[in-house]
C-alpha positions in Angstrom: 39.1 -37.6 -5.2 35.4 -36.4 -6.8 35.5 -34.0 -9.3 34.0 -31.3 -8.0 31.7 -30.8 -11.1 29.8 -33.9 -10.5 29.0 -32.9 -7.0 25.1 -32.4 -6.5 25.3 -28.3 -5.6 27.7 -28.1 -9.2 25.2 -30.1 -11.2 22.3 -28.1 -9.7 24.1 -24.7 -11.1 24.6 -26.4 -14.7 20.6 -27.0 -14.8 20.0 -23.5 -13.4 22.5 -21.8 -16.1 20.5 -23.5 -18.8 17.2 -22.3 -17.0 18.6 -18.8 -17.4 19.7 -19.3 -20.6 16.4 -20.6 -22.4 14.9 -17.8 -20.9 17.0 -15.1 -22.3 19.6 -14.0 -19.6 23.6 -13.8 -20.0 25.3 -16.3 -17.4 28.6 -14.8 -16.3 31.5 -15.2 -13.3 32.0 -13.0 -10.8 35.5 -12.5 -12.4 33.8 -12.0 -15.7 31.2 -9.5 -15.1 30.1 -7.7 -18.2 26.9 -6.1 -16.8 26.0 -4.6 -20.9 26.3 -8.0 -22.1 22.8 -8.8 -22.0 19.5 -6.8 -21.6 19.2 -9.2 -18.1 23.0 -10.4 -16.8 23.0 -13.2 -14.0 26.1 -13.0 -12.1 27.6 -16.4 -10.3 28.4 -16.8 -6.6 27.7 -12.6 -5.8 28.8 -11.6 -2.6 26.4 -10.1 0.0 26.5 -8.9 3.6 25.2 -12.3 4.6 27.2 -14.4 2.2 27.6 -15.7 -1.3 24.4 -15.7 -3.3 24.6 -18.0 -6.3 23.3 -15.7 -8.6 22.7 -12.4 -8.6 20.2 -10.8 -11.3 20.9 -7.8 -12.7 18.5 -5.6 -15.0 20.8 -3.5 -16.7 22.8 -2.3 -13.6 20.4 -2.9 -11.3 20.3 -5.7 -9.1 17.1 -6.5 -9.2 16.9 -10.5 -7.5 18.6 -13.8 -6.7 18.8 -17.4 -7.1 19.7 -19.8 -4.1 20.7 -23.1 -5.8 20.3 -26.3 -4.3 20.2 -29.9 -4.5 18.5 -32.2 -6.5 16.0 -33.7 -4.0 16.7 -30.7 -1.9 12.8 -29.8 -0.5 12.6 -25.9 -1.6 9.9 -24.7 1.0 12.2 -24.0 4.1 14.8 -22.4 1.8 12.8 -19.2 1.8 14.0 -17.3 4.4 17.9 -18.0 3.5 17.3 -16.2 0.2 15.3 -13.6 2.0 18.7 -13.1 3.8 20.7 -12.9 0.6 18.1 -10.1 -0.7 17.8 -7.9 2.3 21.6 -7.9 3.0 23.6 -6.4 -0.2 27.2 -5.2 -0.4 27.3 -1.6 -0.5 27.9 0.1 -3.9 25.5 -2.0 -6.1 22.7 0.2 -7.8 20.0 -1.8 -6.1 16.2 -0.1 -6.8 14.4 -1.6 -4.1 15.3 -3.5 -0.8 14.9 -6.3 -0.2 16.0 -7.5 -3.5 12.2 -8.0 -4.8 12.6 -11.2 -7.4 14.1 -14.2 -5.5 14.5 -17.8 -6.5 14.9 -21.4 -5.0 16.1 -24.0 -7.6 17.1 -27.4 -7.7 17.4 -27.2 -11.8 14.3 -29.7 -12.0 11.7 -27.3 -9.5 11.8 -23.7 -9.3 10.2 -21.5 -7.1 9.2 -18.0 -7.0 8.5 -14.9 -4.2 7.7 -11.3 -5.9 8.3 -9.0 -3.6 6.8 -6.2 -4.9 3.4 -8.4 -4.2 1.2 -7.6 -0.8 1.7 -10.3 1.5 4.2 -12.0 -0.8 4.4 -16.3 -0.9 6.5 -18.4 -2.8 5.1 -20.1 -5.4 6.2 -23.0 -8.4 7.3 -22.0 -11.3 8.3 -23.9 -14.5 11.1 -21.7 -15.1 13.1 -18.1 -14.5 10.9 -15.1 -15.8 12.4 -13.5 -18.8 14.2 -10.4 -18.1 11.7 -8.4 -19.9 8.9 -9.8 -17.9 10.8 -8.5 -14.8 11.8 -5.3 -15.9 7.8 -4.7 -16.4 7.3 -5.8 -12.9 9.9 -3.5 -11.9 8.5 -0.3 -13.8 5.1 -0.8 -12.2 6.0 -1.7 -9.1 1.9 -3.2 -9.5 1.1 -6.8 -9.6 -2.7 -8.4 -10.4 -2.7 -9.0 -7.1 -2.3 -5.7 -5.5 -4.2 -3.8 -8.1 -7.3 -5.9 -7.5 -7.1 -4.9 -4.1 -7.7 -1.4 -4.8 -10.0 -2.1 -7.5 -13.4 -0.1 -8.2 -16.6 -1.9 -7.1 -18.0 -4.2 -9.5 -20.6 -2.5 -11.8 -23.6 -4.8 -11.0 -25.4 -4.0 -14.1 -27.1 -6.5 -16.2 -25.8 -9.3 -14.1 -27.5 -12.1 -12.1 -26.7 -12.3 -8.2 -25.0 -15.8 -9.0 -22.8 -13.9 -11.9 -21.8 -10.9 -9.3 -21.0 -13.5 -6.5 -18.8 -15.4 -8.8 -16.9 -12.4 -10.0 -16.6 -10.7 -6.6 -15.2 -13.9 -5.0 -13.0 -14.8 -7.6 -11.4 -11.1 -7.1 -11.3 -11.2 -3.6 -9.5 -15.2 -3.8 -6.8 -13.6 -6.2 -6.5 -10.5 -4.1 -5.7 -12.9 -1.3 -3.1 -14.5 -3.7 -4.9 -17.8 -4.3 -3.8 -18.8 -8.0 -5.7 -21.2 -8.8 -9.7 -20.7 -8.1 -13.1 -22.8 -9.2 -16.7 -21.5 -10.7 -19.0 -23.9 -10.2 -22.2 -23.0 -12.3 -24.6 -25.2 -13.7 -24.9 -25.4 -17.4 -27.0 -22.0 -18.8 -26.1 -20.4 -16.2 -24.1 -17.7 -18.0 -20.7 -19.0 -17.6 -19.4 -17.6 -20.2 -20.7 -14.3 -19.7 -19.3 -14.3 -15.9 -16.0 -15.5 -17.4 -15.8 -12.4 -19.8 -17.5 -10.0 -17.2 -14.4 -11.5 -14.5 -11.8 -10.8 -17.3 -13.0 -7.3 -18.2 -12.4 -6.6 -14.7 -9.0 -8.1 -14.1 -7.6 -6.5 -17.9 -9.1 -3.2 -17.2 -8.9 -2.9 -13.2 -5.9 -5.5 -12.8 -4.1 -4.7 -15.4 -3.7 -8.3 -17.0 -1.7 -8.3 -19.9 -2.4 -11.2 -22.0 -5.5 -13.5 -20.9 -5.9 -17.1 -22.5 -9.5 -18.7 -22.8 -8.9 -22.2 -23.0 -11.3 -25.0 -24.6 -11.5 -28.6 -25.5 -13.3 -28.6 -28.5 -13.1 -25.9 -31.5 -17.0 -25.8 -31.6 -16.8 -24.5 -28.2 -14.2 -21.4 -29.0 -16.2 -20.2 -31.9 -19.2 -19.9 -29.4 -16.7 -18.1 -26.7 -15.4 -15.7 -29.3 -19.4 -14.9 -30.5 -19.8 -13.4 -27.1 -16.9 -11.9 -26.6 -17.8 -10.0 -29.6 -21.4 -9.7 -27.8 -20.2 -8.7 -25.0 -20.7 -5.3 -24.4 -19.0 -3.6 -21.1 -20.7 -2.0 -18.5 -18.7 1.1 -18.1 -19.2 2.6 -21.2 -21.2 0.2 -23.1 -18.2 0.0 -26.0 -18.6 -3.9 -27.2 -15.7 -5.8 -25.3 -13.7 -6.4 -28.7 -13.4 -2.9 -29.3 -11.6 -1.7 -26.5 -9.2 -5.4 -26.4 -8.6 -7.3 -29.2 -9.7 -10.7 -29.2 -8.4 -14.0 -31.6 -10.0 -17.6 -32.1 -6.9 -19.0 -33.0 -7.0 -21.2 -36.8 -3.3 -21.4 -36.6 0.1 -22.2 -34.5 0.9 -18.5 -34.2 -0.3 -16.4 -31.1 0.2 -12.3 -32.4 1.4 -10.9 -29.1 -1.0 -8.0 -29.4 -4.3 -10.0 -29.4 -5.4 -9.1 -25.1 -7.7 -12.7 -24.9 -6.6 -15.6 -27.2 -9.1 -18.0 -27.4 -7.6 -21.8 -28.4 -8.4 -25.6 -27.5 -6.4 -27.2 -25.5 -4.7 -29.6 -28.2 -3.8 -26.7 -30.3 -2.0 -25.1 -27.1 -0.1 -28.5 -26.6 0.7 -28.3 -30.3 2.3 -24.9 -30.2 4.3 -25.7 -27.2 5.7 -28.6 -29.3 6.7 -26.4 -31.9 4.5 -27.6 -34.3 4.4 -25.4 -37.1 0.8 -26.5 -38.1 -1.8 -28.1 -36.6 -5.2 -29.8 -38.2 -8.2 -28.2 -37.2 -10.5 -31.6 -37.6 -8.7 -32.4 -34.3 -10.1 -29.8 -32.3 -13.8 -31.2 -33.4 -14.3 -33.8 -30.7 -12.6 -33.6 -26.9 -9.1 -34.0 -26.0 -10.9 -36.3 -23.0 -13.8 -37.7 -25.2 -12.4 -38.4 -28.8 -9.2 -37.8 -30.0 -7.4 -36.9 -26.9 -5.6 -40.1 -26.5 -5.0 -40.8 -30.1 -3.2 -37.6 -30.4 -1.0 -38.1 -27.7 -0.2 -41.7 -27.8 3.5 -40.8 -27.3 3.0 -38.0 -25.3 5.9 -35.7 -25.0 6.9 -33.7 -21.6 6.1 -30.2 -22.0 9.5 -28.2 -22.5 10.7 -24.5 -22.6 9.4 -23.0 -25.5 11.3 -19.3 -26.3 7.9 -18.4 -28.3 5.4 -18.5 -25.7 7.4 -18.7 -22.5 5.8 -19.8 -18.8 5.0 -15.8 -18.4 3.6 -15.1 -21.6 -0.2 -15.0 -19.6 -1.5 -13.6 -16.8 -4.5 -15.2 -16.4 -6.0 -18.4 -18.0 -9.8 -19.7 -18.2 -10.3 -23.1 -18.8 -13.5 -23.9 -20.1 -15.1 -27.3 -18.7 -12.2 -27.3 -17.0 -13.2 -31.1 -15.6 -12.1 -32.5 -18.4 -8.1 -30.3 -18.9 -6.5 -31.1 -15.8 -5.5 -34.8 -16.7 -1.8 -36.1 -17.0 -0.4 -34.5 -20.3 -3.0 -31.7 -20.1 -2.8 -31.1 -16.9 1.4 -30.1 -17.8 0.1 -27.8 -20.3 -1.4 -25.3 -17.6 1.1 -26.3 -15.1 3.8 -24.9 -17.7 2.4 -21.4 -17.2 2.8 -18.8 -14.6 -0.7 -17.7 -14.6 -4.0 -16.9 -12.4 -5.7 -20.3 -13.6 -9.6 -19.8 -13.7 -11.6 -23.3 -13.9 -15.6 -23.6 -15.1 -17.5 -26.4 -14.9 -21.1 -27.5 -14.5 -20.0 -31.1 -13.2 -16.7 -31.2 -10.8 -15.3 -34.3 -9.8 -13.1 -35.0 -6.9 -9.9 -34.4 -8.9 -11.2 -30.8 -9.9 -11.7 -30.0 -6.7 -8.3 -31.2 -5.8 -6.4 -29.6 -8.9 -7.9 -26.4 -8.1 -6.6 -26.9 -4.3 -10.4 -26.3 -3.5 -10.8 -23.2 -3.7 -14.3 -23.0 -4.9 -15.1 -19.4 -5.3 -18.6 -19.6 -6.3 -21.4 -22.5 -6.5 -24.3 -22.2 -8.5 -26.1 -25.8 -8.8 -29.2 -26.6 -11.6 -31.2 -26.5 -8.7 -30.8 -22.9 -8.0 -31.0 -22.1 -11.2 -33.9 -23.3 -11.8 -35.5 -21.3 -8.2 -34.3 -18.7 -9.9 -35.6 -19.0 -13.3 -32.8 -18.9 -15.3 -33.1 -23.1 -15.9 -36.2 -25.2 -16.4 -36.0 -28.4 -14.8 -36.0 -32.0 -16.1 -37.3 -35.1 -15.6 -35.0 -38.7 -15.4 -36.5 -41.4 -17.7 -34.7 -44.4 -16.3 -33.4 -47.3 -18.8 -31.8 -50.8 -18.8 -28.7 -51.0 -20.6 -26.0 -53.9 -20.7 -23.6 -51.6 -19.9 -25.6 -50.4 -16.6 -26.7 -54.3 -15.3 -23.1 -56.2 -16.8 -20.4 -52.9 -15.9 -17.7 -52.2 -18.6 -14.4 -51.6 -18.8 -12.0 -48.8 -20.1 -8.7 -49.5 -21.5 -6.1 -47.5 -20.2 -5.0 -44.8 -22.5 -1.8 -42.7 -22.8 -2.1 -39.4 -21.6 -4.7 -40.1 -19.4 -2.8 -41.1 -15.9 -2.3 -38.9 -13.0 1.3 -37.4 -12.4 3.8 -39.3 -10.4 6.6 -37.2 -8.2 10.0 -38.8 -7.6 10.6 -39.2 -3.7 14.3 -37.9 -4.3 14.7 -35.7 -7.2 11.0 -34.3 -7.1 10.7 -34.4 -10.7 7.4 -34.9 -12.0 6.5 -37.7 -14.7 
């Protein structure tokens, strides 16, 4: 006879209680219930109308969402609707603040996925883990997502902007008001887009109500320019300079002060933090994690895991700066780890941006254009023989910089 805790659906619930428990809830029975025991209580195997829900969330003591468990393997997608049913069909006497239930969760332990309710149009998405109970109980109280606030947003203040900057920062609304969550300027190198980034961030923290906002680069030379104009940058509502109203940090060190509204890193420091690193040196942020000492630095790379410091939700929106070169392999995890609105810029995207980015272009702006409309001069191609050019080369494979490989049966990614 099997034991019944090495069946799949048992193992499945031992990966979600750890889920739950990195971030931050209390994992109890149904005969156990101790809804004070934690500021978020998940409560095994709860009884609905429409049967047994494997975990019911509770906010204080309101139930606020559920978890339908499955299999490892299990494909999540069509699982949707049965946790729908679990939501919309509570027992009677439960404080329940809003039907359906609006948080609700399909898990195999190893892939998690996400519908807020409280969203217009609401989709499930992947998620890297369960959103802290804190995180939810903000949700909750503002009953207002990025999403829906965009969608009843003021009209972009035009002023001081080229047409190129106000059609990248129009589309880019109107693709997350549509709930796209990933999205792609295109804009050819000095064609401000840097100044479109901050001028599309100043509208989703002061009309969309971002919370935390993370400008992502690959080189530290690259964030001390990025912080110069934020600090440049002055807004077009009242004029006040953009770090004035939101405080803005170029980050020197492993530790991200919770207060700072844009924090400004490289992409190695970012990976470093999530490690746990207490430290990290700066003379590594010189050259590109793709160019120069990407590879050394991660010639053992390590999976991203759970950190309790800067948890999947800790963003609301990320930017990543020439963002061709951040969406490789062991990079590539680092954004996937957070639940975020992921902005990409780049002058030169190749096939894989496109695809990383599901291509969703909002906005194309080539050197061409920029050049009709004066913003760029143009340049002329000297051509030149090299050994390199008439013999070809080749270039040793590097760890780190492969392309993710899912496993047919559990899903996992490596």
């Amino acid at each position: 006879m099997s034991d019944p805790a090495r069946q799949p659906e048992a193992q499945a619930r031992q990966r979600i209680d750890a889920l739950l428990e990195q971030a931050g809830w209390a994992v109890l029975d149904r005969s156990a219930v101790n809804l004070s025991a934690a500021d978020g209580v998940a409560v095994r195997e709860l009884p609905s109308a429409g049967g047994e829900a494997d975990y019911g969330l509770f906010l204080g003591r309101q139930l606020v969402g559920v978890i339908e468990a499955k299999k490892l393997g299990a494909t999540l997608g069509g699982v949707e609707a049965q946790t729908l049913a679990y939501a919309s069909e509570t027992l009677p006497g439960l404080e329940v603040p809003i039907r359906p239930l609006p948080f609700r969760y399909e898990s195999t332990g190893v892939e998690t996925y996400f519908t807020n309710g409280l969203e217009p149009d609401a989709a499930a998405r992947r998620v890297f883990n369960v959103h802290r109970p804190d995180t939810l109980h903000q949700w909750l109280s503002s009953r207002q997502t990025l999403k829906g606030r965009l969608r009843q947003a003021q009209p972009l203040n035009r002023a001081g902007m080229w047409p190129a900057q106000i059609r990248a920062v129009e589309n880019l609304e109107a693709s997350i008001g549509e709930g796209r969550r990933r999205a792609l300027i295109q804009m050819a190198t000095g064609g401000g887009k840097t100044f479109t980034a901050i001028s599309a961030l100043y509208r989703l923290i002061s009309q969309g109500g971002a919370r935390r906002v993370l400008f992502l680069v690959d080189r530290g030379n690259l964030g001390r320019q990025a912080f110069k104009e934020f600090q440049a940058y002055s807004t077009p509502d009242d004029g006040r300079k953009f770090h004035e109203l939101y405080n803005v940090a170029n980050l020197r060190n492993n530790r991200i002060d919770p207060v700072n509204k844009v924090v400004i890193t490289t992409i190695q420091r970012l990976y470093s933090i999530l490690k746990g690193e207490p430290e990290f040196d700066q003379g590594l942020e010189e050259e590109s994690a793709f160019d120069g000492h990407g590879p050394a630095l991660v010639k053992a790379p390590q999976p991203v895991v759970y950190n309790a410091r800067i948890p999947p939700d800790f963003f609301d929106v990320i930017v990543v700066d020439e963002c061709h070169r951040s969406i490789y392999s062991l990079w590539s995890q680092v954004l996937e780890y957070f639940d975020a609105t992921i902005i990409g810029l780049t002058a030169t995207p190749g096939g894989h941006t496109y695809a990383w980015f599901q291509q969703n272009v909002v906005s194309e702006y080539r050197h061409e254009e920029a050049v009709r409309d004066k913003v760029n001069v143009p340049f002329w191609v000297y051509q030149i023989r090299t050994e390199v050019g008439e013999q070809g080369a080749t270039v040793k494979a590097e760890p780190g910089m492969g392309v993710l490989k899912r496993n047919r049966l559990t899903r996992e990614e490596r």
